[in-house]
VODREN-984282 format. One record per residue (C-alpha): x, y, z; residue in one letter; chain; residue number from 1. Coordinates in steps of 0.05 Angstrom, whole numbers, plus 5000, padded with zeros to 4 digits. Example, Ala and Ser with C-alpha at 12.3 -4.5 7.8 and 13.67 -1.06 7.14 Angstrom:
<atoms>
@u=5246&v=4910&w=5156&rest=A&kette=A&nr=1
@u=5273&v=4979&w=5143&rest=S&kette=A&nr=2
</atoms>
This chain:
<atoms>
@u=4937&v=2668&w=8955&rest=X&kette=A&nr=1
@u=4918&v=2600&w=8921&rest=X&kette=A&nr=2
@u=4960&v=2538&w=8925&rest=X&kette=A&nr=3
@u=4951&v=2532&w=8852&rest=X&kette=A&nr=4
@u=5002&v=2565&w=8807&rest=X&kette=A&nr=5
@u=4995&v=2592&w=8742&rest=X&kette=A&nr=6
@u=5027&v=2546&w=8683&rest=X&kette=A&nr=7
@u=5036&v=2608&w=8637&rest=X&kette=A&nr=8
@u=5071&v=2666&w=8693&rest=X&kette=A&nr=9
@u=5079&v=2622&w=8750&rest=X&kette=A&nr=10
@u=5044&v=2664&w=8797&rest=X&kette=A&nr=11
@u=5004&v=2644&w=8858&rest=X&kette=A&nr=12
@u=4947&v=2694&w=8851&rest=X&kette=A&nr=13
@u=4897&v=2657&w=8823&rest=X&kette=A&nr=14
@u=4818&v=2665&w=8834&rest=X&kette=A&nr=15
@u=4759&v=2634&w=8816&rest=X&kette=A&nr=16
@u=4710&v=2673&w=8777&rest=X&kette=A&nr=17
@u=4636&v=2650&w=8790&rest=X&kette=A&nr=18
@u=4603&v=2686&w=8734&rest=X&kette=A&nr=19
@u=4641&v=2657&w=8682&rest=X&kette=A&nr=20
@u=4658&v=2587&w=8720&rest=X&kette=A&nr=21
@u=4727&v=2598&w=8704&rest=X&kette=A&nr=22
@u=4795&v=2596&w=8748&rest=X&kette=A&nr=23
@u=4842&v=2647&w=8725&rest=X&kette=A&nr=24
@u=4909&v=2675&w=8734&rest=X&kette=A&nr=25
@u=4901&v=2751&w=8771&rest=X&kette=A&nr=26
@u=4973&v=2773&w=8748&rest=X&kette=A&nr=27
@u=4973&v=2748&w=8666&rest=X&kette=A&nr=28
@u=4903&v=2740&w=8662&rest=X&kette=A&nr=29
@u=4910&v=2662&w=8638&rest=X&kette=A&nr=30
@u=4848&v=2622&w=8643&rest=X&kette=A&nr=31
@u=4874&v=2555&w=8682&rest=X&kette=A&nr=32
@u=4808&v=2526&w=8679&rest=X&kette=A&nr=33
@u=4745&v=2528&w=8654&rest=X&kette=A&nr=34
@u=4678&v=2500&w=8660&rest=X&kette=A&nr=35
@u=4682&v=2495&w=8735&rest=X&kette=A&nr=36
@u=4619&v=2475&w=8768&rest=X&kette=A&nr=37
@u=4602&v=2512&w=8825&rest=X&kette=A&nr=38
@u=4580&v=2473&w=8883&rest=X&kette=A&nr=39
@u=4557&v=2529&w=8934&rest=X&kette=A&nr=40
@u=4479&v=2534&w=8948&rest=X&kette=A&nr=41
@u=4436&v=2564&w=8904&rest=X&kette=A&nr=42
@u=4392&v=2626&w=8918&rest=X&kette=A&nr=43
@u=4349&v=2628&w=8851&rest=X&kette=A&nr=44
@u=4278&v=2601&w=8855&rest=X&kette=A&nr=45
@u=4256&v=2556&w=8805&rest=X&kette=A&nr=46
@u=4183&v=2556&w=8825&rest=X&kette=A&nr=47
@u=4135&v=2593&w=8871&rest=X&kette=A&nr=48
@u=4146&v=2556&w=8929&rest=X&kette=A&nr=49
@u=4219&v=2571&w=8925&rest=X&kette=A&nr=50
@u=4206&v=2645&w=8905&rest=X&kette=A&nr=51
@u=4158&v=2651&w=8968&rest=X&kette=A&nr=52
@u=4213&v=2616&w=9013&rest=X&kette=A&nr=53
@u=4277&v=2662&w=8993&rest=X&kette=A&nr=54
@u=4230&v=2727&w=8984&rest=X&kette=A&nr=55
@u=4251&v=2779&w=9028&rest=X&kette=A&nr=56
@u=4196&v=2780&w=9090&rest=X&kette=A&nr=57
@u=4180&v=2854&w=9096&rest=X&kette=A&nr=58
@u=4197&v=2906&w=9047&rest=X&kette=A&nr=59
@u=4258&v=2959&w=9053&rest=X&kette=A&nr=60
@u=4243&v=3002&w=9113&rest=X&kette=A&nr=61
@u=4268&v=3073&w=9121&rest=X&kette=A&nr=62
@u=4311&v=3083&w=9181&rest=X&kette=A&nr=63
@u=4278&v=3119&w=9229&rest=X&kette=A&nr=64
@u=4334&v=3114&w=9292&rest=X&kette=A&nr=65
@u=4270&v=3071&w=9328&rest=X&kette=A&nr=66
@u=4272&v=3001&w=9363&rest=X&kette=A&nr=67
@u=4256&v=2928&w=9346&rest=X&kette=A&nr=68
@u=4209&v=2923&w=9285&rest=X&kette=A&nr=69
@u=4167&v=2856&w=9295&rest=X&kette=A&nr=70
@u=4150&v=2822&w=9224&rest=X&kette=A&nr=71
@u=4089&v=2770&w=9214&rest=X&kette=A&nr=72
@u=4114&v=2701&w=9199&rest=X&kette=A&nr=73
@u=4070&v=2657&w=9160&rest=X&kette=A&nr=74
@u=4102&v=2587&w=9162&rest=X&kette=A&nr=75
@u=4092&v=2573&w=9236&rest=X&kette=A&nr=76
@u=4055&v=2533&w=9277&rest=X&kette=A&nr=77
@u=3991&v=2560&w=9341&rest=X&kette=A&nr=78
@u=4038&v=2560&w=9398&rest=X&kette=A&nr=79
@u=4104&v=2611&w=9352&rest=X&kette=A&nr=80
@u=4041&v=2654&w=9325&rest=X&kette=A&nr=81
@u=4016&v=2665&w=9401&rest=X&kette=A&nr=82
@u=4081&v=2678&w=9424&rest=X&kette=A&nr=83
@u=4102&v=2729&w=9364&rest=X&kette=A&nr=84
@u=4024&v=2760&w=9387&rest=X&kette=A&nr=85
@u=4041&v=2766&w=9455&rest=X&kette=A&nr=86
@u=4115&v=2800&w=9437&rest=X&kette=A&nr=87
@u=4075&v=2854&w=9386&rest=X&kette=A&nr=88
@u=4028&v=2869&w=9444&rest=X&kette=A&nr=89
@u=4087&v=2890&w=9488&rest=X&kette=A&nr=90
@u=4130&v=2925&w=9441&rest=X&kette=A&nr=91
@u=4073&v=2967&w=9425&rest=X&kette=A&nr=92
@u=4060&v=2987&w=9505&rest=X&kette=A&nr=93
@u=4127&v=2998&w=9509&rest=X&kette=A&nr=94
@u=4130&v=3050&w=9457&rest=X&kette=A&nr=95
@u=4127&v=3119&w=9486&rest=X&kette=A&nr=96
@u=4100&v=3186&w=9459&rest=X&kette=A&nr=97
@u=4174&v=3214&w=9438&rest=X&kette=A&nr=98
@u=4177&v=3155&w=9394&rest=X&kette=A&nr=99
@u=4108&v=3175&w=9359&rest=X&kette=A&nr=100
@u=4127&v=3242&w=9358&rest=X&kette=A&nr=101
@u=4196&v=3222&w=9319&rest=X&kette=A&nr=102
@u=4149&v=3191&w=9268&rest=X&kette=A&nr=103
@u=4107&v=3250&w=9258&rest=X&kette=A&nr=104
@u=4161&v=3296&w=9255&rest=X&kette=A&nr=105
@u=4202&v=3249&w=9205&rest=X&kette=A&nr=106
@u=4141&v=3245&w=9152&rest=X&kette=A&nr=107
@u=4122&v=3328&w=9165&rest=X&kette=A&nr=108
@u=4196&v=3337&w=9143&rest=X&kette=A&nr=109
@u=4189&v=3289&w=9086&rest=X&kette=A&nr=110
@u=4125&v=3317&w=9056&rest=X&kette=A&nr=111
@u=4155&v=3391&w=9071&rest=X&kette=A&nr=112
@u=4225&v=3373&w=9036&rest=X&kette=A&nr=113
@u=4183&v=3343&w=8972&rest=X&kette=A&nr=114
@u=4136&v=3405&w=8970&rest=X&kette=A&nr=115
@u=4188&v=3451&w=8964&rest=X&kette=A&nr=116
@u=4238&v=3405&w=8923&rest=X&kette=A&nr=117
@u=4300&v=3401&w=8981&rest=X&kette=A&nr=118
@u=4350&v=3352&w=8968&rest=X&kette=A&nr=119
@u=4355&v=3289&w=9003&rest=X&kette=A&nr=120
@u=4413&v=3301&w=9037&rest=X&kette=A&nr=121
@u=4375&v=3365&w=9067&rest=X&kette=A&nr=122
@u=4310&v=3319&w=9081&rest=X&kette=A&nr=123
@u=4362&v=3265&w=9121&rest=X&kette=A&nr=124
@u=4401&v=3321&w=9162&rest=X&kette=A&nr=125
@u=4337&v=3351&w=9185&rest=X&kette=A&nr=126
@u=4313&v=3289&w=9207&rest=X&kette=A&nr=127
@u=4371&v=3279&w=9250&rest=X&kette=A&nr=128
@u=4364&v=3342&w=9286&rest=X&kette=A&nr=129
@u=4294&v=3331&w=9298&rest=X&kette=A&nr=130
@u=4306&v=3257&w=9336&rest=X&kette=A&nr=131
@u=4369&v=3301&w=9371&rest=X&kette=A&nr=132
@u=4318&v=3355&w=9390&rest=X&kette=A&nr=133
@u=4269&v=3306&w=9419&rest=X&kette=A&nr=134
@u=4324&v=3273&w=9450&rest=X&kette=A&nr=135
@u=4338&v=3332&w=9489&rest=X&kette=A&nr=136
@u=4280&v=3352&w=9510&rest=X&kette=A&nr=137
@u=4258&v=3409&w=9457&rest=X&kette=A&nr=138
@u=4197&v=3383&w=9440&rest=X&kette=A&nr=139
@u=4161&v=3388&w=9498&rest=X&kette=A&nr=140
@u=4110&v=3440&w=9495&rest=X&kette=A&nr=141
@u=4126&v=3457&w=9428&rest=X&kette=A&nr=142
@u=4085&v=3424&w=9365&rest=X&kette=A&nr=143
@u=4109&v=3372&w=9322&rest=X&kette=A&nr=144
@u=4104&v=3426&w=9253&rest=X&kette=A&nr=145
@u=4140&v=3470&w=9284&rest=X&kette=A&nr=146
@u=4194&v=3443&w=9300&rest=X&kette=A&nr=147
@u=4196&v=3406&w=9230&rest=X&kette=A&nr=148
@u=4203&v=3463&w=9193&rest=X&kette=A&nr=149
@u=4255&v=3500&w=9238&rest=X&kette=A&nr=150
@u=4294&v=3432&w=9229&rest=X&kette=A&nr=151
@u=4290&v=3431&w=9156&rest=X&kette=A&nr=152
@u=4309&v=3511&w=9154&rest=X&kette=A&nr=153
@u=4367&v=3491&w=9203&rest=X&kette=A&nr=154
@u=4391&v=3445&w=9153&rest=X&kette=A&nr=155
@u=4387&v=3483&w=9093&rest=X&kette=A&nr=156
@u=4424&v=3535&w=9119&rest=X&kette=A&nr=157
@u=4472&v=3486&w=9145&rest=X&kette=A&nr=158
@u=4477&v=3454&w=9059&rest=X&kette=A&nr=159
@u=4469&v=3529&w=9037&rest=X&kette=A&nr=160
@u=4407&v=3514&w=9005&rest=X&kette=A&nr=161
@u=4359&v=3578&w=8996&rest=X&kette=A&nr=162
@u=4292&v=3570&w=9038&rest=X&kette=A&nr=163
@u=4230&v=3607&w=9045&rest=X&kette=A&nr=164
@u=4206&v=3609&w=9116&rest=X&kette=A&nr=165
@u=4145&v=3640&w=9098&rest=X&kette=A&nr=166
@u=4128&v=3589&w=9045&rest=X&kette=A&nr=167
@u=4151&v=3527&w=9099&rest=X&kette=A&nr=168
@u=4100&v=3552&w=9151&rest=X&kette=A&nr=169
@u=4049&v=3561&w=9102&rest=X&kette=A&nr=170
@u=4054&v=3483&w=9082&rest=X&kette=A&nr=171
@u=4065&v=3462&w=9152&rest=X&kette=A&nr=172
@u=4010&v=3501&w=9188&rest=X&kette=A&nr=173
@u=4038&v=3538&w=9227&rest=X&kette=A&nr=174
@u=4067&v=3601&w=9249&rest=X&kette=A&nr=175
@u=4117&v=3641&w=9228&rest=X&kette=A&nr=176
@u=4133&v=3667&w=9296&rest=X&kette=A&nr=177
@u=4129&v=3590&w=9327&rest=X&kette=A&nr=178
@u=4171&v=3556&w=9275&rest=X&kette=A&nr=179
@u=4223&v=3628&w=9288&rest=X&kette=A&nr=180
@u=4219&v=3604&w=9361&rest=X&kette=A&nr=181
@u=4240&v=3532&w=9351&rest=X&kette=A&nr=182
@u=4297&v=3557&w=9304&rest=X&kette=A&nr=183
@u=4323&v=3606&w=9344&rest=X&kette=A&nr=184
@u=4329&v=3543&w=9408&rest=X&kette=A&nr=185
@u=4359&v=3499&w=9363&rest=X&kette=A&nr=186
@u=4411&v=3548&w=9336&rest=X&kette=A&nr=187
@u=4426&v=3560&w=9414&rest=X&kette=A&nr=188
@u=4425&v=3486&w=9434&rest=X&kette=A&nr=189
@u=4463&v=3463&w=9371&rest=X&kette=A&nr=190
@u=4511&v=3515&w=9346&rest=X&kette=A&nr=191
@u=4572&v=3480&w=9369&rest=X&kette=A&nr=192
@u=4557&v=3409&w=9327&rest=X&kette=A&nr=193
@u=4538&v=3451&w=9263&rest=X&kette=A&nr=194
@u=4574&v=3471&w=9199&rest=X&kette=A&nr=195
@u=4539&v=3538&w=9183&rest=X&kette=A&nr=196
@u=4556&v=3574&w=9122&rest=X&kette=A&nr=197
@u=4537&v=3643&w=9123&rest=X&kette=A&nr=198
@u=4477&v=3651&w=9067&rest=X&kette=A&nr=199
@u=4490&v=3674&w=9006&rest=X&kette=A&nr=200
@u=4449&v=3733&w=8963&rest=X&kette=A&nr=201
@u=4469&v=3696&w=8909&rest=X&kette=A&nr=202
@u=4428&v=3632&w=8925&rest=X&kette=A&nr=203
@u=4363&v=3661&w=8927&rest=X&kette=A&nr=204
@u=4362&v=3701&w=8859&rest=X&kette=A&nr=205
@u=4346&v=3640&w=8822&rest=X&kette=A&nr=206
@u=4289&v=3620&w=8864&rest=X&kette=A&nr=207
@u=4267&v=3694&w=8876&rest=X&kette=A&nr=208
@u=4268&v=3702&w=8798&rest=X&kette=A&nr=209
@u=4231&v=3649&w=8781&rest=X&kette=A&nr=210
@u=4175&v=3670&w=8822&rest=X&kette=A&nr=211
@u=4172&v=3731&w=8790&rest=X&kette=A&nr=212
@u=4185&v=3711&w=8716&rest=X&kette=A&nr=213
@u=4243&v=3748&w=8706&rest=X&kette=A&nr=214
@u=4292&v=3741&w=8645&rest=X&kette=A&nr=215
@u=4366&v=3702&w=8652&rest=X&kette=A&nr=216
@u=4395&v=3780&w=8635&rest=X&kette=A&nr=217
@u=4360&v=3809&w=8695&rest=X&kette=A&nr=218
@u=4395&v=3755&w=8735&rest=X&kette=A&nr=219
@u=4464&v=3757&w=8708&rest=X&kette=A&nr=220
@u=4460&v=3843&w=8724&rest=X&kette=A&nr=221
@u=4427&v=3822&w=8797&rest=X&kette=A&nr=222
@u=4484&v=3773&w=8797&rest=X&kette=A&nr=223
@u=4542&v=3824&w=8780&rest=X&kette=A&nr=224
@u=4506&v=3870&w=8833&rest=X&kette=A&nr=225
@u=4508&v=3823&w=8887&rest=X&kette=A&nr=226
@u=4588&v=3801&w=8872&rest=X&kette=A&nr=227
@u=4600&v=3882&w=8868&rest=X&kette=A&nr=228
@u=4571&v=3894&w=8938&rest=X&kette=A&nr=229
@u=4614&v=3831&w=8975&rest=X&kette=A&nr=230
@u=4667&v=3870&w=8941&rest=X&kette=A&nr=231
@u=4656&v=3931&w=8964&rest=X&kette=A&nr=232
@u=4626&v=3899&w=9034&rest=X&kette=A&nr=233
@u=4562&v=3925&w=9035&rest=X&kette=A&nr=234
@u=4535&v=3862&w=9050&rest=X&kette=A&nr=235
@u=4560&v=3849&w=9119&rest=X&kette=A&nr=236
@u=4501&v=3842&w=9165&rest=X&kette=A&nr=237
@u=4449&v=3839&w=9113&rest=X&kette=A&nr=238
@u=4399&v=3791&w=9111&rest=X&kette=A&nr=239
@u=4412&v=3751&w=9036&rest=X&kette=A&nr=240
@u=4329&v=3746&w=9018&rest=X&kette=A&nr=241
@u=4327&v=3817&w=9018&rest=X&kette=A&nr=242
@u=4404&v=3829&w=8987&rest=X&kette=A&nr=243
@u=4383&v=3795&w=8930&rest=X&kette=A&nr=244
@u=4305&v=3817&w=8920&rest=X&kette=A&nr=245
@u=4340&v=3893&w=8910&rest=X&kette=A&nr=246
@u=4396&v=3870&w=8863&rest=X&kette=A&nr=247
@u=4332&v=3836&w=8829&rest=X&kette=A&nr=248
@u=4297&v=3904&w=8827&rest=X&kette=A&nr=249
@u=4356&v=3954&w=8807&rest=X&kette=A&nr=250
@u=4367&v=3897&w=8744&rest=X&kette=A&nr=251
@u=4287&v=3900&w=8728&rest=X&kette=A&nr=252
@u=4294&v=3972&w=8728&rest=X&kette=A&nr=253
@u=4370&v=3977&w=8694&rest=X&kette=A&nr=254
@u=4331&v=3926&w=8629&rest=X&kette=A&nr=255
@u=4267&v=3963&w=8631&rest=X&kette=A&nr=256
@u=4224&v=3902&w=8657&rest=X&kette=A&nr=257
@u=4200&v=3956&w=8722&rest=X&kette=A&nr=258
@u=4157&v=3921&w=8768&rest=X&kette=A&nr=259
@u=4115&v=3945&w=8831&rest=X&kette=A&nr=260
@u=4163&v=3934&w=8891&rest=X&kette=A&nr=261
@u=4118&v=3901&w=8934&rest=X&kette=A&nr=262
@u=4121&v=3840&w=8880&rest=X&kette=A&nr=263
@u=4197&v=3829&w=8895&rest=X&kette=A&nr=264
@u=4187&v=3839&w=8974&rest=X&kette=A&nr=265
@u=4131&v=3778&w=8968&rest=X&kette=A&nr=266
@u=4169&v=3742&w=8927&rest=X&kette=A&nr=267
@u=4235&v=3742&w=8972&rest=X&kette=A&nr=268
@u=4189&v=3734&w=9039&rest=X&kette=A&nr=269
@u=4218&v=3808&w=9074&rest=X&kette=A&nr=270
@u=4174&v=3869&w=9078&rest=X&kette=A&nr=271
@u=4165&v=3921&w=9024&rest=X&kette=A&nr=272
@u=4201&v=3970&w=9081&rest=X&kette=A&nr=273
@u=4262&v=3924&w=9089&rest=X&kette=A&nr=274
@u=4270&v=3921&w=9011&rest=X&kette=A&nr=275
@u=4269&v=3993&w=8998&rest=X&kette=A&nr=276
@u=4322&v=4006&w=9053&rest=X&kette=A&nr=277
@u=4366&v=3950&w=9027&rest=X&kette=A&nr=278
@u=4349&v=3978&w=8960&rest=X&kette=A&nr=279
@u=4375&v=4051&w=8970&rest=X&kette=A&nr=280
@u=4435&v=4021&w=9004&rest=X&kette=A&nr=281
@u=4461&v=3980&w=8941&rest=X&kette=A&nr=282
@u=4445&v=4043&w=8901&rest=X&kette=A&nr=283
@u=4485&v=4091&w=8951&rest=X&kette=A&nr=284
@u=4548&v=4048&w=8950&rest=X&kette=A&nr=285
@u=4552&v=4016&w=8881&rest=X&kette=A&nr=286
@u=4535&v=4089&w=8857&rest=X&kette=A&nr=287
@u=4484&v=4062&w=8817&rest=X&kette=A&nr=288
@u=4427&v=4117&w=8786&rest=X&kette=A&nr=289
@u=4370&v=4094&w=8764&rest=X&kette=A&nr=290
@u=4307&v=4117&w=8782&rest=X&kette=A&nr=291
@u=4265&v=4075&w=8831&rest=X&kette=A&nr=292
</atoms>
């Protein structure tokens, strides 16, 4: 609270507004005074010597959860520059494999996430369980890819985002089986610190659909199937790729847009075997007839 009263309400709360140079009255809105100049220090540069002085002296770094980041000073004089040398040369002995491996497994999960368009907040959370995973240990003897992409399907399933494991490995490099592997340890070491929400059919008819071309009424009958089935709890227990590849199928075949079968089961990443079962199951409870 100022000293300074206002003449016009007589209240105390009175601020100084630096953008218009004025001194003003918080409660009324009076303007006490005007044309104040401000006597602070000044942080615009008025030449290039001053713009090269206040510049920022590295540019924005990411954080990557690592330790001390030593910049290159110009302005200094033999004996700063040798000892600033002789500091690089020893944090750069002192950093360890782990902390390489952190790096690689950061920018895998970056250039996976902006393959296959995963939101950021998906990108950041899968970067945090692969420094945890390192940090305990469940790197070693595993490779850096796959554990990137069992990170990043860890944390799309933790966001409810729809993933295609198949389409990750491919990207990555790796196996299916491997990247399986490093999911299944982290579900096991991790499953207590997690949010999970159990996946969705729903998710993945959008991104199944668009694969396959399919029209916005095929979706909205796949849709209704899908809603009908959690209804009737037929999808307890069922994996949601293939859930949704057969709603996707009975809807091509209910509009008349019949496709081979083996397209949907590529498309959701499951087996042509697993969609036909999950296929006659829908049918059987939804009493659905249509002919397959």
């Amino acid at each position: 609270m100022s000293e300074r009263a206002c003449p016009n309400c007589g209240s105390r709360n009175v601020f100084y507004d630096p953008y218009s140079g004025e001194l003003k009255c918080e409660d009324c809105g009076f303007v006490i005074e005007e044309g104040i100049i401000d006597s602070g220090p000044e942080w615009r540069a008025y030449n290039e010597e001053q713009a090269v002085a206040r510049a920022r002296a590295e540019p924005v770094k990411p954080f990557t959860s690592l330790s001390t980041v030593i910049g290159r000073p110009q302005a200094m004089d033999a004996r700063r520059r040798e000892e600033f040398r002789r500091l690089t040369l020893i944090q750069s002995h002192i950093s360890r494999q782990d902390a390489r491996s952190v790096i690689e497994g950061r920018e895998e999960i970056r250039r996976l996430a902006a393959a296959v368009q995963a939101p950021s907040q998906v990108r950041e959370e899968a970067s945090r369980l692969f420094a945890l995973a390192q940090r305990v240990g469940l790197l070693r003897g595993r490779s850096v890819s796959s554990m990137a992409v069992a990170c990043l399907m860890l944390a799309c399933r933790e966001y409810g985002v729809p993933y295609h494991p198949a389409r990750l490995c491919e990207l990555a490099l790796t196996s299916l089986k491997e990247a399986r592997r490093c999911y299944l340890l982290l579900l096991d070491k991790m499953r207590d610190t997690l949010k999970l929400r159990p996946p969705s059919p729903l998710k993945y008819i959008p991104m199944i659909a668009s694969r396959l071309g399919l029209d916005m009424k095929v979706q909205r009958t796949a849709v209704d199937i899908v809603k009908a089935a959690a209804e009737a709890h037929a999808l307890l227990g069922k994996p949601p790729r293939s859930v949704a590849a057969a709603a996707l199928y009975i809807a091509s075949v209910i509009h008349g847009e019949r496709r081979n079968r083996a397209y949907f089961a590529k498309a959701a990443g499951v087996t042509e075997t697993t969609l036909r079962k999950r296929t006659c199951e829908l049918l059987a409870k939804l009493d659905i007839t249509v002919y397959t």
